[in-house]
ZAKE-147823 format. One record per residue (C-alpha): x, y, z; residue in one letter. Coordinates in steps of 0.05 Angstrom, whole numbers, plus 5000, padded with zeros to 4 digits. Example, Ala and Ser with C-alpha at 12.3 -4.5 7.8 and 13.67 -1.06 7.14 Angstrom:
<pts>
524649105156A
527349795143S
</pts>
This chain:
<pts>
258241212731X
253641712774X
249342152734X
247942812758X
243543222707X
239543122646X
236043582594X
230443372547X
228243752485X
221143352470X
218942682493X
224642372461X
230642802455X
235042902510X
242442872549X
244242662609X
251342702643X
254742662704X
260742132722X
266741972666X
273941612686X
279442062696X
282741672647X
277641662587X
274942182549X
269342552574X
262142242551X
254842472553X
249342072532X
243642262483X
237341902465X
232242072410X
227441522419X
225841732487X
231341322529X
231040682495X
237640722462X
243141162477X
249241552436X
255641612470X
257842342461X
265242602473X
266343372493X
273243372513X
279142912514X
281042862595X
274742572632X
271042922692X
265143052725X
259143342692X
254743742753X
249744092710X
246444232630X
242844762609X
240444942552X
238245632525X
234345312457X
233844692421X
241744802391X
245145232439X
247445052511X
252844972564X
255044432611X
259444572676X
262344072733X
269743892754X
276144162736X
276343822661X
268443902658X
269744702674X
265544932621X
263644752550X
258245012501X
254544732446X
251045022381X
248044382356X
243644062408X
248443762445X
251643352385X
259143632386X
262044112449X
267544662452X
271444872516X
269945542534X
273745522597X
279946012562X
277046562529X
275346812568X
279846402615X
274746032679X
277545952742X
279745182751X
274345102807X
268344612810X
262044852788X
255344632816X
250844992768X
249845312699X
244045842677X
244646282615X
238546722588X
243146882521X
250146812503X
251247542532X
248247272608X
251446722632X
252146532705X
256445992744X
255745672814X
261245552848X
262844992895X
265345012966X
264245702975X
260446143014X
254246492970X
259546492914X
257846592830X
261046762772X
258547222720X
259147442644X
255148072630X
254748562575X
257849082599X
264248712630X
271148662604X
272547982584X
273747692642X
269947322689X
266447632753X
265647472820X
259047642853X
257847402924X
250047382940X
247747732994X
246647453066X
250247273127X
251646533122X
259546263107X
258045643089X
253345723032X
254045242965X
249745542907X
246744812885X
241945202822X
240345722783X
233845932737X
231746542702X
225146662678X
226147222634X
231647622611X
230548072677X
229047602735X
231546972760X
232846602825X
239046192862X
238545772911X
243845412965X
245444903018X
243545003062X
237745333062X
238545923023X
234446352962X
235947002931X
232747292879X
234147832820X
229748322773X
235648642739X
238548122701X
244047922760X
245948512771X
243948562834X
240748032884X
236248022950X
236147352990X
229347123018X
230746473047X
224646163074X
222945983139X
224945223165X
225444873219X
232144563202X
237544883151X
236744303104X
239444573035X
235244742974X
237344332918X
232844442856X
228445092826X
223545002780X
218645562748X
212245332724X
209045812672X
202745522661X
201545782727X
206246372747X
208745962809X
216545862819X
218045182864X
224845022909X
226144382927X
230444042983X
227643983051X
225743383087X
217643213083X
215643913046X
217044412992X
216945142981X
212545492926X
212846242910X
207546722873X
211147312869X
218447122848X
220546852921X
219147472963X
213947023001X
213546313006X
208445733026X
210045033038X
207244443009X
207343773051X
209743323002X
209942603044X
205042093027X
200841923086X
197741273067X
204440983058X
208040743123X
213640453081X
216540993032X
223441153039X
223341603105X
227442023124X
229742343056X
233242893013X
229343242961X
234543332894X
230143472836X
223243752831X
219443782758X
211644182752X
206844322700X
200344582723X
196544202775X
202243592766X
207643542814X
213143032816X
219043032871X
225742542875X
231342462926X
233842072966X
233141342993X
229041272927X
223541722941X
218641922886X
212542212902X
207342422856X
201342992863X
195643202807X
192243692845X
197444192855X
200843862922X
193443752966X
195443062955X
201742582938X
201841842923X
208841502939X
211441092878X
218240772907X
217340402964X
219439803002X
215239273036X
221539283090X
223740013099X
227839793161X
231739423121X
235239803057X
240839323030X
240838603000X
245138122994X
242037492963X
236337372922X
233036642906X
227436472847X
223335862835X
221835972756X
216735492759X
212035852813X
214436592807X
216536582878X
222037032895X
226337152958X
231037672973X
234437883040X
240538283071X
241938743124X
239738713188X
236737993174X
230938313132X
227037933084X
223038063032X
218037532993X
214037522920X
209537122892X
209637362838X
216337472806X
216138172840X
211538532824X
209038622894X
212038432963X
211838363038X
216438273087X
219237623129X
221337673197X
227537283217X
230737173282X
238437413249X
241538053271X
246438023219X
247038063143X
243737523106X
249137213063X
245636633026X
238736273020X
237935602983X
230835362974X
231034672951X
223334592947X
217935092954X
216435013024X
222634843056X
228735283053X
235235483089X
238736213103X
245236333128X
250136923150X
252637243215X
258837713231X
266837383228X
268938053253X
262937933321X
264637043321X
256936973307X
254736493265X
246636413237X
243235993205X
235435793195X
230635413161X
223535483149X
218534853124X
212835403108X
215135683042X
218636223080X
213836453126X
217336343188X
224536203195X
227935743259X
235035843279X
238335183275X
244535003330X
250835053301X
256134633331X
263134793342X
267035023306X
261635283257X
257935623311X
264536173300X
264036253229X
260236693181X
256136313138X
257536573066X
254036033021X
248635483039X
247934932979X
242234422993X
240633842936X
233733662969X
230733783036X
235933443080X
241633443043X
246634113036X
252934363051X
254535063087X
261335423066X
264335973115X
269736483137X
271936573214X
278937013208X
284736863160X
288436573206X
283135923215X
281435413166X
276035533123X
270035213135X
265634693099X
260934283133X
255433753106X
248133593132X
244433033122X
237533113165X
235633853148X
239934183190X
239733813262X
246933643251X
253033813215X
259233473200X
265233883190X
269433683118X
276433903105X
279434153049X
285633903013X
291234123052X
286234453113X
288135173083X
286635753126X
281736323102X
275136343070X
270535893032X
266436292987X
261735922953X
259735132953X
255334802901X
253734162881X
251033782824X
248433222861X
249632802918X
257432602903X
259633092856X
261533862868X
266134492881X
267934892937X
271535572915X
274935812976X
280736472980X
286235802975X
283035692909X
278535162879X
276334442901X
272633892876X
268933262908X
266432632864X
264332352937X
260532792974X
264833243013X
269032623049X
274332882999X
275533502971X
281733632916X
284334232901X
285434522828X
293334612818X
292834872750X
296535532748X
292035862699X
288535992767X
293036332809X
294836922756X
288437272766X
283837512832X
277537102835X
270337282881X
266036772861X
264036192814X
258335862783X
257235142773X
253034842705X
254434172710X
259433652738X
264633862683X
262234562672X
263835132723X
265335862711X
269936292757X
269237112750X
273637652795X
278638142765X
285038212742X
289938802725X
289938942654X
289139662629X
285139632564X
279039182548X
280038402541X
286838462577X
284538152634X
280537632660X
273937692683X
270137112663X
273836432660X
269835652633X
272334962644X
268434442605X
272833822629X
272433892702X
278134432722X
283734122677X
283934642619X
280635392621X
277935862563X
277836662578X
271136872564X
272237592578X
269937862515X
268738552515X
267238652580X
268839292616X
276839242646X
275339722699X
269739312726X
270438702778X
265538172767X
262537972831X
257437362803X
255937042739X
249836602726X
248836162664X
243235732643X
246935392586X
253935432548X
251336052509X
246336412554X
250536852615X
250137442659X
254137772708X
253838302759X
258838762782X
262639502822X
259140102802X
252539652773X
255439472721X
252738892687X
251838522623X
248937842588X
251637372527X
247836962486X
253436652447X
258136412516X
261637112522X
263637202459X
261437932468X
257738122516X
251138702518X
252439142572X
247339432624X
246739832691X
239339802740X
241840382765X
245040202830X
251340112861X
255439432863X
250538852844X
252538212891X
247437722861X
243737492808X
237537062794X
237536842714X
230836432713X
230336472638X
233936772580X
228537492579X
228537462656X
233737762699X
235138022768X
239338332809X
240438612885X
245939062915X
248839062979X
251139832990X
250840552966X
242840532954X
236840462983X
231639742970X
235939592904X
232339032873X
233139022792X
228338692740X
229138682674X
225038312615X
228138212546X
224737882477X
229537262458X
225836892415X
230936282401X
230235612433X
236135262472X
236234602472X
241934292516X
243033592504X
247532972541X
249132432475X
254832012482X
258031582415X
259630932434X
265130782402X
268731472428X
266231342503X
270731032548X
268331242611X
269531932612X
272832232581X
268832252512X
274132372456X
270432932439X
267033162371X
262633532328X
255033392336X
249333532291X
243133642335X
236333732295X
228833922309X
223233482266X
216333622270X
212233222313X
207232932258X
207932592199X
212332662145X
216432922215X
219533472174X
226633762188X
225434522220X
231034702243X
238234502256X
245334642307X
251534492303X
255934372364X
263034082390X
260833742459X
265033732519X
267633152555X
261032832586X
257032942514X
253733592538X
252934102487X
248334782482X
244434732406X
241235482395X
235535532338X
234236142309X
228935892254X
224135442294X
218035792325X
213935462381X
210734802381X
214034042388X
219033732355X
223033072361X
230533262386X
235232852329X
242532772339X
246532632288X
254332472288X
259032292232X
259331582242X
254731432295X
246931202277X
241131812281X
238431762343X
230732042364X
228032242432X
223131752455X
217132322435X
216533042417X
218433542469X
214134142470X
217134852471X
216435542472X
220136112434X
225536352479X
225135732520X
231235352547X
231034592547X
234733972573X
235333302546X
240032722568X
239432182525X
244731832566X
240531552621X
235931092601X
235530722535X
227730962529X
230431702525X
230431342453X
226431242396X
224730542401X
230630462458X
235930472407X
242230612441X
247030142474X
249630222547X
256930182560X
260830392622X
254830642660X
251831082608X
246930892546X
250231152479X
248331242412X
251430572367X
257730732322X
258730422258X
253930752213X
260930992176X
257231182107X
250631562148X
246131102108X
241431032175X
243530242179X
250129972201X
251329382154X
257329032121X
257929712076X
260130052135X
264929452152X
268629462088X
269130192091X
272430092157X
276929482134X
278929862071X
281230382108X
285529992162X
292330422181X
289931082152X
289831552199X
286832322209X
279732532220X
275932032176X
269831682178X
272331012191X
275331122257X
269930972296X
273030992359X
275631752356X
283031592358X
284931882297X
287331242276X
284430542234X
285329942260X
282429262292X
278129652349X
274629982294X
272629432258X
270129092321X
265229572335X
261829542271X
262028862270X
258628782331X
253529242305X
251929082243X
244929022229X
242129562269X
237429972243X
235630692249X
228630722293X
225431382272X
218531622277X
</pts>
């Protein structure tokens, strides 16, 4: 939720508030390692909106906002809070601001009124005053108030408004400096190392005062040197201490002076300011290269994974929707307007540099182009939305974008398609507002997913792993945590689904999810919410960059994350590093016997990691059930960098080796498919059946040698039934198959290292 205020004791200690749901309790947030964790605080029992904090000593302060934020106090730094909105009883208004010099002198701003405060002074009865400050203006919101002694203190308003007392707030005299516009003051500050109180609000400059605000001088706060700051922009907080000036608002701006405001140094800017939103964001891992683009057809490009940037000039005068870079050089963008009929879509073969429109043929030429999904630099697919009243649109290139041919959908349903992605060149999914296809042939046919499980919840997007392994996230309409579904797996190709909600927020809707493996996940969501698994949304750690709704993702490692967002904020683009140290090792390893084709009766599989030189010592070991194609994600949490051989082991199947060690870091995420060639093999052990290479069955007593041992165990064992060793062929059952395999096999030998 927005925060709105903060208070800091020290370098570490501090609160910050603003936003909580109407439904919830009401929560600040305290840190005392200087913002690198934070405590969850309640203070009352009915949600609202914290405005302001202030805090008259280390123990003893007050808070103020909405109706159920009214006004509360605390006496131990900010730990526990008691309503002191009824005696005496506060007037169920909103409150802007909160000053106090002792318990005895408090003072309230009010909002929506003109010039309007509320007072407690010795000397009153119990209730609480009204004191209107002086001046002519109606339309006056006091936005802050300061004292810097018991005696004298300042207010000021929006718009542009000051006033100033010497009597405690008793009494009050405006002097409201001269501006050219009536842009409000937002933020006071008093610097005592210097004896100079500073207001804060304006456009391009703010106001200093020597004598307590009966004159003023200006200080020209923008940042010459930098053309692209945030421009134009609203000044909400101010902070000085001696010759050090810092100033915040809006758009992003943060500009910095040490020499007592001769001089400022921007320190949020974009390499685009005409262009403040994005939708999509694309990384290459490999090179550090990273694209991002949205409104307006801006673009923005780094090399190196963001630190800096400059812009990209395309030809689109609409919202970039999508970018899909299948090499370095050569990539392809795509948006446009439904509600306008314009379609765009370009390609550049310069890494970016320059971007051509490519024709677009009827009917795509009408359609919004809301995903682009290329497998190499010919070959993609575009997925689109022209009105719900016309079919959605896929259509399939196969020279780089000189033509397109439109594909149809199972049952040409009318609407949106969302997102496409593929695996390779036959297999993929389309998920579309009619629901969710699939194509083992390259778009000439696309099936749609009947299974109801779908259809109960709201779904905005999905993410495909594999041919068997895609994720859908959206929202649902549960009311407490877990009771709906955000964040939904299939490992078996649509057939069955899992709920991988977790713990995640019920308020939130997911808008993507990115996963480099069954365990490692993120997601992005409304109000910037977002949050990351590392055990396949079991639970999930929760985060927020700060911005609005996040629209996209880019997950180029398990400590590497982005994010962009498409409204509400100024150049939002997220990144955050994290310090995983495990290694993920994903690995394709079929069983012969239990492979028919697809689907493998699936199992549990032992996957280890050897060292690379002599006596090959075990390091480190995982234990997994793989899904329906042999793919399973192995995590170790023991093994440190360097190279090991990749061992899989499975009850009655013979240990199989990679063909050499594979070298890795810690934190690193790694592949392995032992399934396509027999050399991805120690000694090109495996056997190939029914187009894929598999470990051999039979080793039935895991002596590392199928042999007539293993053939007797099986033959002993004929018509027994459950999950024992001797059923080679994963039917739960003994019987002539079994003993066929192992007598086919006998003789084979283990070929390690």
């Amino acid at each position: 939720r927005t925060l709105n205020t903060g208070w800091f004791f020290d370098a570490n200690t501090g609160i910050v508030a603003g936003q909580s749901l109407t439904t919830t309790p009401g929560y600040i947030s305290r840190t005392t390692d200087g913002g690198t964790t934070w405590n969850y605080i309640q203070y009352n029992d009915t949600g609202g909106t914290v405005n302001k904090l202030y805090f008259i000593n280390s123990n003893t302060g007050y808070l103020t906002g909405g109706t159920r934020a009214r006004f509360f106090k605390t006496t131990d730094g900010g730990l526990t809070w008691q309503d002191q909105s009824f005696s005496p009883i506060v007037p169920a208004n909103t409150y802007t601001a909160v000053c106090a010099t002792d318990t005895s002198h408090v003072f309230l701003a009010l909002s929506g009124t003109s010039r309007k405060i509320y007072t407690h002074l010795p000397g009153q009865d119990s209730a609480w005053k009204v004191k209107f400050l002086p001046g002519t203006q109606t339309n006056v919101v006091i936005t802050d108030i300061i004292f810097k002694d018991a005696n004298t203190g300042y207010a000021c308003g929006n718009p542009n408004y000051f006033a100033y007392t010497t009597d405690g707030g008793v009494t009050w005299t405006q002097s409201t400096p001269t501006a050219s516009s009536t842009t409000g003051q937002r933020d006071l500050t008093y610097d005592f190392s210097n004896s100079t109180l500073y207001m804060a609000g304006q456009y391009f400059s703010i106001f200093k005062s020597t004598n307590d605000g009966v004159t003023w001088d200006s200080l020209f706060f923008y940042d010459n040197s930098n053309v692209n700051q945030p421009n134009p922009f609203i000044i909400y907080g101010m902070g000085a201490s001696g010759n050090d000036l810092a100033v915040v608002g809006a758009n992003g701006i943060c500009n910095l002076s040490n020499d007592g405001g001769g001089s400022w140094r921007n320190k949020n800017y974009s390499a685009n300011p005409a262009y403040t939103y994005y939708s999509t964001i694309v990384l290459k891992s490999v090179t550090g290269d990273v694209w991002v683009a949205g409104s307006g057809g801006g673009m923005m490009y780094s090399s190196n994974g963001g630190t800096n940037w400059s812009p990209r000039t395309t030809s689109h005068g609409y919202s970039i929707l999508t970018m899909s870079m299948p090499t370095s050089s050569i990539g392809y963008i795509g948006g446009g307007s439904a509600s306008f009929g314009v379609s765009e879509c370009s390609k550049t073969t310069d890494g970016g540099n320059t971007w051509t429109l490519l024709s677009t043929p009827s009917p795509m030429n009408a359609y919004q182009i809301n995903s682009l999904f290329f497998i190499d630099a010919n070959t993609g697919w575009a997925a689109g939305f022209a009105s719900p009243f016309t079919p959605a649109l896929v259509t399939k290139t196969t020279d780089g974008g000189a033509t397109w041919v439109t594909q149809t959908l199972q049952g040409s349903p009318n609407g949106s398609a969302i997102s496409v992605q593929m695996t390779d060149a036959n297999n993929g999914y389309v998920f579309a507002s009619a629901g969710l296809f699939r194509t083992t042939d390259g778009g000439a046919t696309w099936i749609k997913n009947t299974n109801s499980y779908l259809s109960t919840n709201l779904w905005s997007n999905m993410f495909v792993l594999n041919k068997d392994v895609v994720y859908l996230n959206g929202t649902g309409t549960g009311t407490t945590v877990g009771s709906t579904k955000k964040v939904v797996r299939t490992l078996d190709g649509g057939t069955t689904w899992t709920d991988l909600t977790g713990n995640l927020l019920y308020t939130t809707t997911v808008f993507r999810t990115k996963w480099l493996n069954l365990k490692h996940g993120t997601i992005s969501g409304t109000n910037g919410y977002m949050a990351k698994t590392t055990n396949g949304g079991l639970n999930w750690s929760e985060s927020n960059p700060g911005f609005s709704t996040t629209v996209d993702i880019a997950f180029p490692d398990k400590n590497t994350w982005y994010t962009v967002c498409d409204r509400n904020i100024s150049y939002p683009i997220g990144r955050k590093y994290e310090n995983l140290t495990s290694i993920s090792v994903n690995v394709n390893s079929l069983m012969e016997g239990f492979w028919n084709g697809k689907p493998l009766v699936t199992d549990t599989v032992t996957v280890e990691l050897h060292s690379a030189s002599s006596p090959y010592a075990l390091v480190d070991q995982a234990r997994e059930v793989v899904n329906i194609n042999g793919y399973a994600t192995y995590e170790f949490y023991t093994a440190t960098a360097g190279s090991y051989y990749i061992v899989v082991k499975h009850r009655n199947s013979l240990e199989t080796w990679s063909s050499a060690p594979v070298a890795m870091t810690a934190g690193g995420n790694y592949n392995y498919d032992f399934t396509t060639a027999a050399t991805q093999a120690y000694g090109s052990n495996m056997v190939y059946k029914l187009g894929s290479y598999c470990m051999y069955s039979g080793d039935v007593d895991q002596d590392d040698i199928i042999d007539a041992f293993d053939l007797s165990l099986v033959e002993n064992n004929i018509g027994n039934s459950g999950y024992i060793n001797p059923d080679v062929t994963g039917d739960d059952y003994v019987d002539g198959s079994d003993v066929a395999t192992v007598e086919n096999n006998q003789g084979i030998i283990v070929a390690a290292p």
